[in-house]
Structure formats: structure tokens, C-alpha cells
C-alpha positions as CSV (number, residue, x, y, z in Angstrom):
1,X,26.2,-0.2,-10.2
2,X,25.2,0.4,-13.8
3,X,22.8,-2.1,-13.8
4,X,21.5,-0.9,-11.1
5,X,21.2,2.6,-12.5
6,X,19.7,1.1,-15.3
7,X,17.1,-1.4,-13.3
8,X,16.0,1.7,-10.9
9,X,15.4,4.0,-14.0
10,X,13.1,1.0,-15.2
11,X,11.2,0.8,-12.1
12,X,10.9,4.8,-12.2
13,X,9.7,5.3,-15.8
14,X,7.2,2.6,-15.4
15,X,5.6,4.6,-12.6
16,X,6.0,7.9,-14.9
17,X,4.0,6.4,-17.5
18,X,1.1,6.0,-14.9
19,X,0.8,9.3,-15.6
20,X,-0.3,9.3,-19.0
21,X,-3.8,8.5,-18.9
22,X,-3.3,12.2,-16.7
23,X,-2.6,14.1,-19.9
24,X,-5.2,12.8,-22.1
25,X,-8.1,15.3,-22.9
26,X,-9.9,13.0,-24.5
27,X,-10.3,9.7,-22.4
28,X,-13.7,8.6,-21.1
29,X,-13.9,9.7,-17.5
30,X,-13.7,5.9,-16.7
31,X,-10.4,5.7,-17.9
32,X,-9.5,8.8,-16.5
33,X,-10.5,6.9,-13.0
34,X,-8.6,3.7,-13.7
35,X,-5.2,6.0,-14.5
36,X,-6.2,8.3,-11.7
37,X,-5.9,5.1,-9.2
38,X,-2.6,3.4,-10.2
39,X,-1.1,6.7,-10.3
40,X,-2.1,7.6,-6.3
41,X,-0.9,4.0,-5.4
42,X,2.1,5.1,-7.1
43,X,2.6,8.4,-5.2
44,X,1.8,6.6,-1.6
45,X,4.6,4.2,-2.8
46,X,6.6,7.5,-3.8
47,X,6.1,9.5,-0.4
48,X,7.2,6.6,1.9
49,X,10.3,6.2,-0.6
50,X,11.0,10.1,-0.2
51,X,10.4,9.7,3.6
52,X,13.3,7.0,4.0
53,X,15.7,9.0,2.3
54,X,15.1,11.7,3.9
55,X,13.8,13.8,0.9
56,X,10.4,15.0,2.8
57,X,9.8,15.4,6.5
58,X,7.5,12.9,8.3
59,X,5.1,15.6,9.0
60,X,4.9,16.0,5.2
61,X,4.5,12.8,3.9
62,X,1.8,12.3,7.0
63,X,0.0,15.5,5.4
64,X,0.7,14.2,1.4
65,X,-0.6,10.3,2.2
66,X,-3.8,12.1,3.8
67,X,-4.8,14.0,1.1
68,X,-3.7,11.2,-1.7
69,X,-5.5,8.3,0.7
70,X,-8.7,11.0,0.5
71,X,-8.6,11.3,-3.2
72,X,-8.5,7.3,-3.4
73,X,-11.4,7.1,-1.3
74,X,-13.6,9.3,-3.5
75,X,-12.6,7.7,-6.9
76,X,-13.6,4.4,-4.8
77,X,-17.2,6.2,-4.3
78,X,-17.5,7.0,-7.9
79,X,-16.6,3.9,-9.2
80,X,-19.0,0.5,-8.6
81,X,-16.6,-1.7,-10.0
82,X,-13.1,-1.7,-11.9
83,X,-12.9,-1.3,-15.6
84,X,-9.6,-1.7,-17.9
85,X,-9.1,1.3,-20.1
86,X,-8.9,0.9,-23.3
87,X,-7.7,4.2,-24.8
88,X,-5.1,5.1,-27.0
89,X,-2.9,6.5,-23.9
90,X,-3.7,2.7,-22.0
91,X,-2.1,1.1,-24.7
92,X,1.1,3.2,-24.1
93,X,1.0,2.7,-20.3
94,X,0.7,-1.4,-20.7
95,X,3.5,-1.3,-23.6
96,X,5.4,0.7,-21.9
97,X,5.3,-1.5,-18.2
98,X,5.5,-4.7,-20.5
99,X,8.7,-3.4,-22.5
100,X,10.5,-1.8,-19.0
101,X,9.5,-5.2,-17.8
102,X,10.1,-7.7,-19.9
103,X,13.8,-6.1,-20.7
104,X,14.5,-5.4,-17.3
105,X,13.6,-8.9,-16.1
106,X,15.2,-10.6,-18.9
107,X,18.9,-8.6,-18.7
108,X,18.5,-9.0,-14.7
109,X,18.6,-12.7,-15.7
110,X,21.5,-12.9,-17.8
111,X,23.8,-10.2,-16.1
112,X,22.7,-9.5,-12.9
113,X,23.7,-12.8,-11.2
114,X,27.1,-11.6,-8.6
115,X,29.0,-14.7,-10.0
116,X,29.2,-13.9,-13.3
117,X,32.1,-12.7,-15.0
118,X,32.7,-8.7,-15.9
119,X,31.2,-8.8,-19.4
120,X,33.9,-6.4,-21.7
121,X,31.9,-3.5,-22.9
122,X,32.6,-4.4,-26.6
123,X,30.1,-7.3,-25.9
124,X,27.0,-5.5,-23.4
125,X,25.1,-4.6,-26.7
126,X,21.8,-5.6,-24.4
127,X,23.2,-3.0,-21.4
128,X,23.4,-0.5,-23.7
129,X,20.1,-1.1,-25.8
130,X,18.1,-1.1,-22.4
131,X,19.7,2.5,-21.7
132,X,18.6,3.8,-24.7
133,X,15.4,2.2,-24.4
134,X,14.9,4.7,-21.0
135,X,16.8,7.3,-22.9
136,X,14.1,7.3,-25.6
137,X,11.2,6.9,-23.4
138,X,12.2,9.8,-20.9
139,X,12.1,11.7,-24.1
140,X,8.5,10.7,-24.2
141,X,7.6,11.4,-21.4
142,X,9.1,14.9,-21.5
143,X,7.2,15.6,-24.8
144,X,4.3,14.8,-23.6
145,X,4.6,17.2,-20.3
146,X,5.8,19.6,-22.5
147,X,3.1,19.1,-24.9
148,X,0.1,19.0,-22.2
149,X,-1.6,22.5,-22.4
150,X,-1.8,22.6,-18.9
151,X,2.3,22.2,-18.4
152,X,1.9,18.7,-17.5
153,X,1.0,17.6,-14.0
154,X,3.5,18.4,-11.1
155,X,4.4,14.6,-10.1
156,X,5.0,13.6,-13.6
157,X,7.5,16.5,-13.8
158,X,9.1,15.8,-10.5
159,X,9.0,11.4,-11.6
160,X,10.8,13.2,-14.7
161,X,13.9,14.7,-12.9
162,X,13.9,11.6,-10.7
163,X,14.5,9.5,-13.3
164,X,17.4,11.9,-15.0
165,X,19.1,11.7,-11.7
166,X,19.4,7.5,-11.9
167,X,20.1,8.5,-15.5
168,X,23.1,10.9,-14.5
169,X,21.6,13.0,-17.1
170,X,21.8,16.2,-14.2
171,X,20.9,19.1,-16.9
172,X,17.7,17.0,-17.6
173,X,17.1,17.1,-14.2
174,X,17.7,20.7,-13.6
175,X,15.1,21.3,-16.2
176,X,12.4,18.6,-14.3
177,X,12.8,19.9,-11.1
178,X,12.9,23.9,-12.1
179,X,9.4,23.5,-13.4
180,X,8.1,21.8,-10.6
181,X,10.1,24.3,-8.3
182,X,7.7,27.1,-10.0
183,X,4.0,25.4,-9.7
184,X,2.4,25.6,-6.5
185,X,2.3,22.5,-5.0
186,X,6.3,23.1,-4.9
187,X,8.1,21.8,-1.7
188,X,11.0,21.5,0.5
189,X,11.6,18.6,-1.0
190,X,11.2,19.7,-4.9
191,X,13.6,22.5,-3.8
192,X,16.4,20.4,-2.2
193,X,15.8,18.0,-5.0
194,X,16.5,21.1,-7.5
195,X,19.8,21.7,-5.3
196,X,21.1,18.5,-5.4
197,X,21.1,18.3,-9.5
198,X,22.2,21.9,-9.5
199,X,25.2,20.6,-7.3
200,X,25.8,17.8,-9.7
201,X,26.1,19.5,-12.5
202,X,28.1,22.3,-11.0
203,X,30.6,19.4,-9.0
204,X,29.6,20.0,-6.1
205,X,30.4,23.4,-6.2
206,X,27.6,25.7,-4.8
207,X,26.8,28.5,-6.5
208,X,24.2,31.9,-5.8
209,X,21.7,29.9,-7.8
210,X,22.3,26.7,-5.5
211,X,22.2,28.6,-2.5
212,X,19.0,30.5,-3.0
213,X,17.4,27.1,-4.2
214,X,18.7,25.8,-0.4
215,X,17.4,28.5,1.5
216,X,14.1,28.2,-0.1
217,X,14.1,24.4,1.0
218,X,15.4,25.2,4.4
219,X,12.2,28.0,4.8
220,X,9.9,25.6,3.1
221,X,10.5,23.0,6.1
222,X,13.7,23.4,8.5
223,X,13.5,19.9,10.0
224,X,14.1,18.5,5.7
225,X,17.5,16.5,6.4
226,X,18.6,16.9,3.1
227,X,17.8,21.5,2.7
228,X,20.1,20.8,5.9
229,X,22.7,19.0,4.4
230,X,22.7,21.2,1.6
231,X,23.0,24.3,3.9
232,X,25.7,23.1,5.7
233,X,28.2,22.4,2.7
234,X,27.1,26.1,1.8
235,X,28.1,27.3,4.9
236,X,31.3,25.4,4.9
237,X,32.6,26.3,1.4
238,X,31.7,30.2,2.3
239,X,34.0,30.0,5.2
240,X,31.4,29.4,8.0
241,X,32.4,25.7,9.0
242,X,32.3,26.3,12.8
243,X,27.8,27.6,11.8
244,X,27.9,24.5,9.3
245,X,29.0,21.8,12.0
246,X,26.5,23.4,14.5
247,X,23.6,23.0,11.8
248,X,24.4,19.3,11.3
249,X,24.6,18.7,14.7
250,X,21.9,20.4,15.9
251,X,19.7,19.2,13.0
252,X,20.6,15.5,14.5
253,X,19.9,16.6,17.9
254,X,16.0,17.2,17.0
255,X,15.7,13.5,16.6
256,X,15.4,11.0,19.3
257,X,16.6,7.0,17.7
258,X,19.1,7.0,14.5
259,X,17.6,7.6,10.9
260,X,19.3,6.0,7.6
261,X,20.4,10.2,6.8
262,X,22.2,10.5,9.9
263,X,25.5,8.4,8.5
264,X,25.8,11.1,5.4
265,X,25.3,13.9,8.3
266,X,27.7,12.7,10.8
267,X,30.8,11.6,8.2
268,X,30.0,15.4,6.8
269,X,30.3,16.9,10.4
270,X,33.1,14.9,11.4
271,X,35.1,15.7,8.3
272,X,34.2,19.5,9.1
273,X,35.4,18.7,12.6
274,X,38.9,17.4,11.6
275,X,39.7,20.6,10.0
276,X,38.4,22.2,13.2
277,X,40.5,20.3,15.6
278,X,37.7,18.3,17.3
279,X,37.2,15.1,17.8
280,X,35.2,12.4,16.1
281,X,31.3,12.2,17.4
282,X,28.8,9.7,16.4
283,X,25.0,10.2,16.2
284,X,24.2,8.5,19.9
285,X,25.7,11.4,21.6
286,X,23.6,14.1,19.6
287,X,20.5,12.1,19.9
288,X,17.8,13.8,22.2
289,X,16.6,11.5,24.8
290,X,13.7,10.6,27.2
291,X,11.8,13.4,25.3
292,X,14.6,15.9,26.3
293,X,15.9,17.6,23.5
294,X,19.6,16.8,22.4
295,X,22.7,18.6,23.1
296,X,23.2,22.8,22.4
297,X,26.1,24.1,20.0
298,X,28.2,24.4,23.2
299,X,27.3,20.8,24.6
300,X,28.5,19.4,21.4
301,X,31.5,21.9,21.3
302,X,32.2,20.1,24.8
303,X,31.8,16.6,24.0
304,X,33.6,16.7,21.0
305,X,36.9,17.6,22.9
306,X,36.4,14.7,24.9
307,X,38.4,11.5,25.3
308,X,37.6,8.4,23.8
309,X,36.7,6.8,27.2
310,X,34.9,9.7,28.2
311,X,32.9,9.6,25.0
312,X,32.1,6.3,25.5
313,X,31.3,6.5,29.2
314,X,28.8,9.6,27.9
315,X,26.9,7.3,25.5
316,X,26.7,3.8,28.2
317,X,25.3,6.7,30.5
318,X,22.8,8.0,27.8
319,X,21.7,4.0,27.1
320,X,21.7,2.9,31.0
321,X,19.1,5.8,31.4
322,X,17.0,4.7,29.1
323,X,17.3,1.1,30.1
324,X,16.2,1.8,33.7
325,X,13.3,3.9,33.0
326,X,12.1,1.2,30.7
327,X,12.1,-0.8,33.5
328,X,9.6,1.3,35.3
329,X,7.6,1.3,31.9
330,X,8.2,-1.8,30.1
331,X,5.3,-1.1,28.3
332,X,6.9,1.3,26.2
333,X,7.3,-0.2,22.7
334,X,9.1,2.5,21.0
335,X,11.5,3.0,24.4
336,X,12.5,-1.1,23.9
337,X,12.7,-0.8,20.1
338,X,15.5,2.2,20.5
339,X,17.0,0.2,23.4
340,X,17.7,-2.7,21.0
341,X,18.7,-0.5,18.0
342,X,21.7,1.5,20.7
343,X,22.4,-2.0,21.9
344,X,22.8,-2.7,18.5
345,X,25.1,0.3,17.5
346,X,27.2,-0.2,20.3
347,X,28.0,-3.6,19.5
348,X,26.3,-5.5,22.3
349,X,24.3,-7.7,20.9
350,X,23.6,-10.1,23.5
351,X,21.7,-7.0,25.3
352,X,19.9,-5.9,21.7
353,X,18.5,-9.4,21.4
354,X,17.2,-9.3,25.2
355,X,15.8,-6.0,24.8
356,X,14.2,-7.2,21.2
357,X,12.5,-10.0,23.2
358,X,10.9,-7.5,25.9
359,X,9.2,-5.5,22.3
360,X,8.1,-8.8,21.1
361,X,5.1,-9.0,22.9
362,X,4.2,-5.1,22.9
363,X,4.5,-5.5,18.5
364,X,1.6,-5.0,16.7
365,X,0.2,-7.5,13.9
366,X,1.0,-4.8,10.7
367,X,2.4,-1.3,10.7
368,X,5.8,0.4,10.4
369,X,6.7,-0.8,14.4
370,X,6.3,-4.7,13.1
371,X,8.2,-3.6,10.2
372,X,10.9,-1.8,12.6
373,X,10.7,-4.6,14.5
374,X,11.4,-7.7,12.2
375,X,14.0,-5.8,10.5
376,X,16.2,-4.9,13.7
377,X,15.7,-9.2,14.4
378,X,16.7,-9.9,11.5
379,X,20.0,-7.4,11.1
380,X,20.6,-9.3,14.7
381,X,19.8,-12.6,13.5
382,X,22.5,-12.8,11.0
């Protein structure tokens, strides 16, 4: 876990120091260009991230890879042909991706193997040197935000609390994500990332200053998974758990196949629901279907107080829908590819492979449904 910690700070620090060649005043506007183009790479690389973990709604990272894709296009205009920078801030980007590098790929190599034996922590002097070695250089990298006359641009700031988050260092954080919370480019997303640290530092606990951080998120963008999570332990700790299970569900109910933040929402709503007396749900019977928005507060209310067997008869109805309409539309990739993944979740596999096989053909050669696609055969392949 450490490692990893350690190895994901790496990876994030390397990106931050893209940013450099940003805060230069007195770079050549070809270097300026060169910086300017690893850095939006970066930032596409940092938006789909964000996406998966539910930090920023699709709709948003649609609208943030648009304008950054734009911005790539016109440097590409500008520029004939590539040139390496040379300036005094280059030299700290390459030394500092060739340090986080070479360390990182050189402690992977003689700890990171699953075989080896727990090293005491007497004797993980190179553990320890590579945390201070990300340590010092988000120090850096702080300095030089802080330093900028300009405050420092708002991704480097927001790659800054990032990285005090894999650090554990959550006051840092706080700090990183507070000043990004006041520039304007400030989103859902920098807000819920703001109430996350806050709740870190405070154990969990939310406090006035938490809360108004989550219902800025939550106005920001109400569809943001994680201003919704956020909201609903609010709710819950202020008395309101019967409101904060409703959000949760409801929240899941705007979405028509299973997303990775659904398992965080649905333990959450089910341990609400214990204290409320209700039963266990899982995300297939909130999930809207056919383009028909999922259950109401009092349709979840209802099938929460069902049976096993009639929760389970509920869901094989929900699927068997979807599997006969596809059979009056069987060119409906997306319909097959969320046949496959409930097939999946309920444990038939036979069924998920079968319905796999009817996508195959309908898969495009490169984008996120090939992706979707060869990562649902493999999970079934195994």
C-alpha cells in the first residue's frame, strides 16, 4: 500500500512538473509551446482519470477534452516542427521525470515484487529516501505556485493537492485545493475534491465549512457522484438518513449500466438502510432501463422491503426485458454490452459470454466501446 502511495505520488509529481515551463516569464515562446503541449496531453490523461473515479461528470470532461483538444490544435498550427527546450525551467522538468523515474523504477524492482519478504522498517532506508524525495519536491512545486506573480496556474494547484492526498499530507491539500476553489475556472469537482481533504483532516466528521464546500459542489453539477456522496453522509450525520438514502439512490437511478462509484454508493446506502430497517439493494434494481428513468424514493422504499426471492425475481425481470428487446434490435451495441455486464453481475456467465459474442461484431476498431468491450471478455475470460 505504501509503495503504492509512494509510486502514484511519483507518477503525479512528474506530471506537476509539466507545469513548470507554465511559470517561467522568461522562456522563449518556443519553449513556452513545447511545455504548453506535454502539459495538455497531461490534462486529457487527467480528465479521463477524474472521469473513472467519478471526480467530474461526463458532460464535463466532454466540455474540458474539447476545449484542451482545441488549444492542442492551435499550438499544432503555430508550430512547423518540434523543438526541445532548453531553458533553465526544461532542465528542472527532465531532472525532475528522470529522478521520479529512475527511483521509482529502480525501488519497484527491488521491493515491489508480491513474493518478497516484509522488509522491517529499520532496513527500508530506500522507501523512506524516495518519500522524502516527493516530500521535497512538492515543496517545489508549491514554491514556485506560490512564487508565480500570477498565483500559479489552476491545474498546477489542483496536481498539487492531488498529490498531498497520495501523500496523506490532508492540511497540504486543504491549502491546494482552497486556492483552486477561489479562481474561476473552479468546479464541481475542485469543490468535492476540497470536501474530501476537509473530511480527512476533520475524520470524517463534517463540519459547516465541509458542508458549504458540498453544497457548492452539488450546485456546481448535481449529477458529480462524489458532491453526492458527500451530501449524503452530511445528511446522515445531521439526522436526515431516511433524505440521505433517497439521494444515493436516486443519484444511481439517473444512470442506466453500473459505474466503478456505484459500489462506494450502494455499501453507503445499504449501511444507512440497516439502521433504517430495510433490506439490502444492489445497483441493478436502481438502474434506469430501456431509457426509462430508474425507480422514485417510494419505489425504492418498496423494493427494499422485499424478499430475497422477490428481489431477485425483480432484477431477472429487469434483465429478461432487456434481453428480448435486443432481440428485436440486435444491432444495439451498447444494449448487448450492458446485457453481458448484468449477465455478469448476476453470476451467469455462460449467458454474459453469449451476449459478449452478439457485441463482437457491432465493436468498433478503437474507442472507449472496444475498450468496454475487451475488458468485460477478459474479466469473463479468467
Amino acid at each position: 500500500m505504501i509503495l503504492s502511495i509512494i509510486f502514484g505520488a511519483m507518477a503525479l509529481l512528474a506530471v506537476s512538473f509539466l507545469l513548470l515551463p507554465l511559470l517561467r516569464q522568461d522562456t522563449e515562446s518556443g519553449d513556452r509551446d513545447s511545455g504548453t503541449f506535454a502539459v495538455l496531453r497531461d490534462q486529457l490523461s487527467e480528465i479521463e482519470r477524474d472521469q473513472a473515479r467519478g471526480l467530474i461528470s461526463e458532460v464535463e470532461a466532454k466540455d474540458a477534452g474539447i476545449e484542451i483538444k482545441r488549444r492542442l490544435l492551435a499550438l499544432a498550427k503555430k508550430q512547423k516542427a518540434p523543438e526541445l527546450a532548453t531553458g533553465r525551467g526544461s532542465w528542472a522538468l527532465y531532472i525532475a521525470v528522470v529522478v521520479v523515474g529512475i527511483s521509482g523504477v529502480g525501488l519497484y524492482g527491488s521491493l515491489g515484487s508480491p513474493s518478497m519478504q516484509s522488509v522491517p522498517f529499520a532496513d527500508r532506508g530506500d522507501e523512506r529516501t524516495a518519500a522524502n524525495e516527493i516530500a521535497d519536491l512538492a515543496t517545489e512545486l508549491r514554491t514556485r505556485l506560490e512564487a508565480d506573480e500570477n498565483g500559479g496556474p489552476f491545474q498546477g494547484w489542483i496536481l498539487l493537492g492531488q498529490t498531498y492526498m497520495r501523500m496523506n499530507d490532508y492540511s497540504g491539500a486543504v491549502d491546494a485545493f482552497g486556492v483552486g476553489t477561489e479562481r474561476p475556472e473552479a468546479t464541481s469537482a475542485t469543490f468535492s475534491q476540497l470536501a474530501e481533504a476537509m473530511l480527512a483532516v476533520e475524520s470524517g466528521i463534517v463540519t459547516p465549512p465541509i458542508e458549504a464546500a458540498i453544497e457548492q459542489a452539488v450546485a456546481l453539477d448535481p449529477s458529480n457522484p462524489a458532491a453526492v456522496y458527500y451530501q449524503a453522509l452530511a445528511l446522515d450525520q445531521t439526522g436526515r438518513s431516511v433524505t440521505a438514502y433517497d439521494v444515493l439512490a436516486q443519484r444511481i437511478a439517473m444512470e442506466s449500466e453500473i459505474a466503478p462509484w456505484m459500489e462506494a454508493f450502494i455499501g453507503q446506502l445499504n449501511r444507512i438502510g440497516e439502521r433504517l430497517g430495510r433490506q439490502p439493494v444492489g445497483p441493478m434494481m436502481l438502474l434506469s432501463q430501456d431509457g426509462v428513468p430508474g425507480p422514485n424514493a417510494d419505489d425504492i422504499a418498496a423494493a427494499a422491503q422485499m424478499s430475497a426471492e422477490d428481489r431477485a425475481e425483480m432484477v431477472q425481470s429487469m434483465v429478461a426485458r432487456l434481453a428480448a428487446r435486443l432481440e428485436d434490435e440486435p444491432d444495439d451495441l451498447e444494449g448487448w454490452l450492458r446485457l453481458a455486464n448484468a449477465y455478469n453481475v448476476l453470476g451467469d456467465l455462460d449467458a454474459a459470454r453469449t451476449a459478449l459474442s452478439r457485441a463482437e461484431p457491432l465493436v468498433p476498431e478503437t474507442g472507449p466501446q472496444r475498450q468496454a468491450y475487451q475488458d468485460l471478455s477478459q474479466e469473463l475470460n479468467q
